[in-house]
C-alpha positions in Angstrom: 0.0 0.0 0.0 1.3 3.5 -0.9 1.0 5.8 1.7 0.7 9.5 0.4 2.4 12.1 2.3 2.0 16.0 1.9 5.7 18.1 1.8 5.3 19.0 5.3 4.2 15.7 6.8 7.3 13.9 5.0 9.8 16.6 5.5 9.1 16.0 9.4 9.6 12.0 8.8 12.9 12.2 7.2 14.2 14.9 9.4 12.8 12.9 12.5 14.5 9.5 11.3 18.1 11.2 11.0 17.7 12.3 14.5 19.1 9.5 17.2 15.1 9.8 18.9 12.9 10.7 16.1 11.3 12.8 18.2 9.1 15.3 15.9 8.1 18.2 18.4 11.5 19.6 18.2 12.3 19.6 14.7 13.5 22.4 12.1 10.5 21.6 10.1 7.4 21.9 12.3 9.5 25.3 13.9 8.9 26.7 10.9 5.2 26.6 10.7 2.7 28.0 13.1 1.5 26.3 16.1 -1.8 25.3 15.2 -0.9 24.3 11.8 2.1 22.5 13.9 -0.6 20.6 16.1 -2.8 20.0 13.4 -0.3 18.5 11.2 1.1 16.1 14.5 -3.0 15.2 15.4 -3.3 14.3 11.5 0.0 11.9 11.2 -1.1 10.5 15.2 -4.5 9.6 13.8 -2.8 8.2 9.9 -0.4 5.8 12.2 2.6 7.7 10.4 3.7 8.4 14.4 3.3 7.2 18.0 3.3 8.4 21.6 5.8 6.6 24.2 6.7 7.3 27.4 10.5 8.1 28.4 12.6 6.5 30.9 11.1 9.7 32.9 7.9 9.7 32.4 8.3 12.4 29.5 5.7 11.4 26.6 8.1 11.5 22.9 6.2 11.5 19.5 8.1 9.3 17.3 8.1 8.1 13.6 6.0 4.5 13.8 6.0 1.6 11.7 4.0 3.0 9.1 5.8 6.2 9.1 9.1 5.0 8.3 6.9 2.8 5.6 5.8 5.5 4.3 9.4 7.3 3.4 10.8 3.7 2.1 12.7 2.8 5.1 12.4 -0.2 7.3 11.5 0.6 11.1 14.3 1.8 13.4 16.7 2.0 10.5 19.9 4.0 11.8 20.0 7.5 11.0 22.4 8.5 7.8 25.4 10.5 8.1 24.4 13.9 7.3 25.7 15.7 4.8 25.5 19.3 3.5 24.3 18.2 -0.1 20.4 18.9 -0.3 18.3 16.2 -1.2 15.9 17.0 -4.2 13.1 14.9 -4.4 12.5 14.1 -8.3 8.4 13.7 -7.3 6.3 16.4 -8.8 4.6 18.7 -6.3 1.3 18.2 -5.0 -1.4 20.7 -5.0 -3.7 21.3 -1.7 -6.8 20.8 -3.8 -5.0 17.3 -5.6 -4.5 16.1 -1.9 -8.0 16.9 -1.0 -9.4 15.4 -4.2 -6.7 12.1 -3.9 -8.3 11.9 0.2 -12.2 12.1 -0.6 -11.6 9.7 -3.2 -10.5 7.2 -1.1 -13.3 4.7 -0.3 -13.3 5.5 3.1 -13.0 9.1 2.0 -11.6 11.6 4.5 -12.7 13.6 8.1 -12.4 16.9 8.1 -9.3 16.6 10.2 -7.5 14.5 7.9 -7.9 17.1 5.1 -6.9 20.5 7.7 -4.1 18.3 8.5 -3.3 16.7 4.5 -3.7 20.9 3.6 -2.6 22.9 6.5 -5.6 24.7 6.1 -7.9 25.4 8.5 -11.5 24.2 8.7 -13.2 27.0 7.3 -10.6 26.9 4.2 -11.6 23.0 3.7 -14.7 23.9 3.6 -15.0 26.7 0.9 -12.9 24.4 -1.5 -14.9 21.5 -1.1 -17.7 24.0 -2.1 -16.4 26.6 -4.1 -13.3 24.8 -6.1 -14.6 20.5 -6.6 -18.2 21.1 -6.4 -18.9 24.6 -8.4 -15.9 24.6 -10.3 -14.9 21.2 -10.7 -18.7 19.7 -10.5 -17.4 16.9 -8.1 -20.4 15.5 -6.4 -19.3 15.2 -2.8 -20.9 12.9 0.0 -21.2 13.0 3.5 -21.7 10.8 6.3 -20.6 9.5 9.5 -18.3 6.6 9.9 -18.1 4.1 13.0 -16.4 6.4 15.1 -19.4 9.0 14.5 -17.2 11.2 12.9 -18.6 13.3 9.7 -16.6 12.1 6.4 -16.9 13.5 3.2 -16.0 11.5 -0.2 -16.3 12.0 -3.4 -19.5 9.8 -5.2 
């Protein structure tokens, strides 16, 4: 399964994994966003699987890079960090639009909460909303469903 991963959420994965922790709250690439996007962002990978809360030898709680996180950057769990270097790594994938992530989320046949997409986007909720309405219905003429799932929260999918 390919897990699909927005710039921010696996610039924070690969900077976490070359860290001797993976811890992700201290890192150069959540510092440079704003705290609610920063929390957001963290709630949406904690509620994807891509990371984990433990507890420390001192009762501290970490947020690491789980299974599925390191999955989702092509590296096997636990994998020792690299070497740095100075080079910068360019990433040969094309960019991803917000509105392609939304679209590539509600068309999954779960679809997606509205969480998942202010975390995918970094947008907040009001933003979410006015593209689901203005851009992929209007615009786009996307039919757009929504519903509850087990956990009684409100999804949206594309029909």
């Amino acid at each position: 399964m390919i897990i699909q991963l927005t710039d921010n959420q696996r610039a924070i994965i690969e900077e976490a994994t070359q860290t001797k922790y993976n811890d992700v709250r201290e890192l150069e690439a959540l510092k440079r966003l704003g705290p609610p996007i920063r929390e957001n962002i963290i709630k949406g990978m904690l509620k994807r699987g891509l990371l984990e809360i433990r507890t420390d030898e001192d009762g501290g709680k970490l947020t690491l890079v789980s299974d599925m996180g390191y999955a989702a950057i092509g590296k096997a769990a636990g994998e020792a960090p690299e070497t740095k270097t100075t080079e910068k790594v360019v990433s040969d994938a094309p960019k991803q639009s917000k509105q392609q992530i939304m679209i590539d989320l509600l068309k999954r046949e779960e679809g997606a909460t509205l969480h998942q997409l202010v975390a995918a986007t970094g947008w907040q909720k009001h933003s979410v909303h006015g593209a689901m309405a203005g851009v992929l219905k209007k615009k786009l003429g996307l039919t757009i469903e929504s519903g509850k799932n087990r956990d009684g929260e409100r999804t949206y999918k594309i029909a």
